[in-house]
C-alpha positions as CSV (number, residue, x, y, z in Angstrom):
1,X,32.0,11.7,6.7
2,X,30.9,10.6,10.3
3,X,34.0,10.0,12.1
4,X,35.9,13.5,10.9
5,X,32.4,15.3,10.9
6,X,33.4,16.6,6.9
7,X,30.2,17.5,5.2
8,X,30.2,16.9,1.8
9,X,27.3,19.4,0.4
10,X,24.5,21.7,2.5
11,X,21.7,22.9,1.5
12,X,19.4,25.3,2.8
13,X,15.4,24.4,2.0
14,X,13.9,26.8,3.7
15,X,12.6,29.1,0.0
16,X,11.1,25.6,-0.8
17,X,9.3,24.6,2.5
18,X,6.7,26.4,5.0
19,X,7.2,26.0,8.8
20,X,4.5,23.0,8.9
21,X,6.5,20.8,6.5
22,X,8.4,18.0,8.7
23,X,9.9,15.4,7.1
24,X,7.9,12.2,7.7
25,X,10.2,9.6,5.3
26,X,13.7,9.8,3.7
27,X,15.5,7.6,1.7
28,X,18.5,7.0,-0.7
29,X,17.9,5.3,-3.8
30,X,20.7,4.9,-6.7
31,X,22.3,8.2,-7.0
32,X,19.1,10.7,-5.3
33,X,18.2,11.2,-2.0
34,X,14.4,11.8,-1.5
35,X,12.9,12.9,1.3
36,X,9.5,13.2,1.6
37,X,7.3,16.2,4.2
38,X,4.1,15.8,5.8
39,X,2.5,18.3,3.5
40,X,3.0,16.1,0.3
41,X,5.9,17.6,-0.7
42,X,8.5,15.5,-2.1
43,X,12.3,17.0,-3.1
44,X,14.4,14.6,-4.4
45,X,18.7,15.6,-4.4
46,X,21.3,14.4,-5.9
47,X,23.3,12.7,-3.5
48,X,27.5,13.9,-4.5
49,X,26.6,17.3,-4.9
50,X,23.1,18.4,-3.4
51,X,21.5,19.9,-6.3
52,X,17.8,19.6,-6.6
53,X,16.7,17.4,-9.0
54,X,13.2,16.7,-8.4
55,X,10.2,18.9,-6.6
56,X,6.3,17.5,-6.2
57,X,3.7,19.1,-4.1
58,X,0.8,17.0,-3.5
59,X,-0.8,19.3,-1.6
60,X,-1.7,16.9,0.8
61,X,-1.9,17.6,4.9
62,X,-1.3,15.6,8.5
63,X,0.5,13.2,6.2
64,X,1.8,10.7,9.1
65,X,3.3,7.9,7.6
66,X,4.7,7.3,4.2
67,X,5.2,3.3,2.4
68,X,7.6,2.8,-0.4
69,X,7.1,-0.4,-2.2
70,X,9.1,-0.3,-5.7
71,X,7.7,2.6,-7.6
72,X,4.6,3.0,-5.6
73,X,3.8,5.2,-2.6
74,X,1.2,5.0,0.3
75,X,0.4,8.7,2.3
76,X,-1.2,8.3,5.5
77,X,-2.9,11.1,7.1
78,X,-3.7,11.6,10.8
79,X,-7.3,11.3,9.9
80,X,-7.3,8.0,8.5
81,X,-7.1,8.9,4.4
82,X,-4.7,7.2,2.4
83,X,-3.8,8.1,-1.0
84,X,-1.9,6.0,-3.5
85,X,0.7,6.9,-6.4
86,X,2.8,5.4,-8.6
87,X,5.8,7.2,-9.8
């Protein structure tokens, strides 16, 4: 809750992700929260409690820019590459 600053779950990522990972897209869909790194990695949570309910690596790298169109999904790298998925 923004205005009393209550948090209403925490989670700590840090046995799932490696010092490069940043998170390049985010996004709330239904009842998950996705949020998607720039090494390809994709956790998706359930939004009222924080439990993990999804985990991809792509093994992908430099991932700059991520595009969500319905169930498909466009990674950009820093070099130029894109790579296309459907979920």
């Amino acid at each position: 809750n923004i205005k009393n600053k209550d948090i209403f779950w925490e989670i700590n990522l840090s046995k799932h992700l490696s010092k490069k990972d940043t998170i390049v897209k985010s996004f709330i869909f239904k009842d998950t929260i996705v949020i998607m790194f720039s090494t390809g990695k994709i956790i998706q949570f359930n939004k009222s409690d924080g439990e993990i309910s999804f985990k991809q690596d792509l093994n992908l790298s430099d991932i700059v820019s991520i595009i969500v169109n319905d169930n498909y999904f466009v990674f950009n790298q820093n070099n130029g590459r894109s790579f296309f998925y459907s979920q």
